[in-house]
Steps between C-alpha positions, in 0.01 A plus 500: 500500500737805455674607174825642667725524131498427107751474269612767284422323210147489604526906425623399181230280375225709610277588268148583714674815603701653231822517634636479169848406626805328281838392633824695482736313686502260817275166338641288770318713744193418434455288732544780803258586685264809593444517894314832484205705314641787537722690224836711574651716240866543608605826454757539769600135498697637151672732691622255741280533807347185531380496869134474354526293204289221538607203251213304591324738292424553096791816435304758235742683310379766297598811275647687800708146615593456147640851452695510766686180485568591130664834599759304728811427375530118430707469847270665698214338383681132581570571842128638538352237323731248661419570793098460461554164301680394860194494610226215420299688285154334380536673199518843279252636320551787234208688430427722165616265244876636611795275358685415815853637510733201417693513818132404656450223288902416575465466864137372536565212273828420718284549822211250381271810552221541260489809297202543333355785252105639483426745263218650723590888691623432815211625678284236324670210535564569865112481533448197293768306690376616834149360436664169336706467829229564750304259305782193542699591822169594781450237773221291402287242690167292434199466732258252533157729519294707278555848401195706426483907404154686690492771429837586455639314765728251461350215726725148562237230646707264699406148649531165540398310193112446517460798721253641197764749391379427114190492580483857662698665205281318262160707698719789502531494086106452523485836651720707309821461591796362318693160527906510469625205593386147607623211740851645398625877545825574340636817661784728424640810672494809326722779662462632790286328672192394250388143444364389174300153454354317229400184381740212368533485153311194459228557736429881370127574533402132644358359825448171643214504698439173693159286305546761229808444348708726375345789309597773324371876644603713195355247257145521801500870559700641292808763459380718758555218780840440490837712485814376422709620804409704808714647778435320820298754751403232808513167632195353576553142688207257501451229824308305657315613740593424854277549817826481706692757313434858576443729169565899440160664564622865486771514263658779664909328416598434182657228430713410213607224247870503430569348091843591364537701807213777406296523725063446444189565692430185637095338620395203579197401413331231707271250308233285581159431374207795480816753471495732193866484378430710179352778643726489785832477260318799284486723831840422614582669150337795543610572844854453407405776246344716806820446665694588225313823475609576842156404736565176654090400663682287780703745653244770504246311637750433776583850545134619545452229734782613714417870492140412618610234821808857569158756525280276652357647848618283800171291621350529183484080432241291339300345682 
């Protein structure tokens, strides 16, 4: 799943985020589309250098656009307007409660380009629309696992179904630690390079656990043992164990877990009876936290080991 564009019109219904927003001019392009979450203001695009305008994107116009265009004589302004209307703009936006100039609403409404009005400062609105944006237009995806925080890490259990990935985040909740999501992880990408999951809307703070049912941990433990969202730390993979199959025992390499094309610390976890999964899940956290704090066990285990088989006499084996 991937929201790539919305409608204009969407900006002009909202009402979650205050955009505030009216129409001008343009009603029959509501129906174009936004492509992009970010916002260009286009200053020079007036002037007639429009190398960098970007149509795909919402065009701010504030008190210094506004000024400008109204200081141009009426021809100027039509060839310098005309010339960004060539273009398929997504729409205009003027900021500061400013009446657009009539030429504006003249050539947007020819166009089909939406002008639309906000009383909020430029500066404002700018950072209401951004969040409204990154909120609609970032890649999404869903994953079939369970997304726990420990302490403070962001852990996504992944398995095949009846692998006990439930069952581990519901010992994990015992102990402390806080339940996101359940069965189904919704996750969007936040810019640059963060992932954010949480729970479906209609399976928020509930888990099926297999001869239990499905029961609900914030009703059973309480507010402390769930959060609403979490950004996504590690991938921890559940399997069967396999005799045959030969396991990291040093975990000197990282390896990685590729969603939305960021890039996770990535275990796996064999299981099979006798083995400890909480506790083993619970220490993966906190050496991930080690790691993060720049002292990574593995590797300097492996480094003392190699600096005591480099000084080692010659002759001096074990019998």
């Amino acid at each position: 799943m991937n929201n790539t564009s919305l409608f204009i019109g969407d900006l002009l219904n909202d009402v979650e985020y205050g955009l505030n927003l009216t129409l001008s001019a343009g009603s029959i392009g509501l129906v174009n589309r936004v492509f992009s979450p970010r916002i260009q203001k286009p200053g020079l695009a007036l002037t007639g250098y429009t190398k960098h305008l970007h149509p795909d994107r919402v065009q701010v116009l504030g008190n210094t656009e506004i000024s400008y265009l109204r200081q141009l004589s009426r021809d100027a302004a039509e060839v310098s307007l005309g010339k960004m209307c060539s273009f398929p703009i997504s729409c205009f936006i003027v900021t500061t409660g400013l009446e657009p100039p009539e030429l504006l609403k003249e050539l947007t409404e020819k166009a089909g380009i939406p002008l639309l009005v906000t009383p909020h400062l430029s500066v404002v609105f700018i950072s209401l629309l951004s969040k409204f944006l990154e909120e609609r237009l970032l890649p999404t995806t869903y994953v079939h696992g369970v997304l726990v925080d420990i302490l403070g890490v962001g852990v996504l259990l992944l398995g095949k179904s009846g692998i006990g990935k439930s069952e581990c985040a519901l010992d994990l909740v015992i102990h402390g630690h806080r339940l996101v999501a359940d069965d189904s992880v919704y996750i969007k990408k936040k810019m640059p390079s963060a992932l954010v999951g949480r729970a479906a809307e209609s399976l928020r703070y509930h888990m099926e656990i297999r001869g239990l049912g499905v029961i609900n941990i914030k009703d059973l433990f309480g507010v402390s043992s769930i959060r609403e969202k979490k950004i996504i730390d590690m991938v921890l993979e559940l399997v069967e164990w396999d005799p045959l199959q030969e396991y990291d025992r040093l975990g000197i390499d990282d390896i990685v877990y590729t969603i939305l094309g960021v890039d996770l610390h990535y275990l796996k976890i064999p299981v099979r009876p006798g083995r400890d999964l909480t506790s083993i899940i619970e220490v993966a956290a906190r050496n991930f936290i080690l790691k993060g704090m720049g002292y990574h066990p593995a590797r300097e285990f492996h480094e003392k080991l190699l600096a005591r088989l480099e000084v080692r006499p010659l002759g001096d084996e074990v019998e």
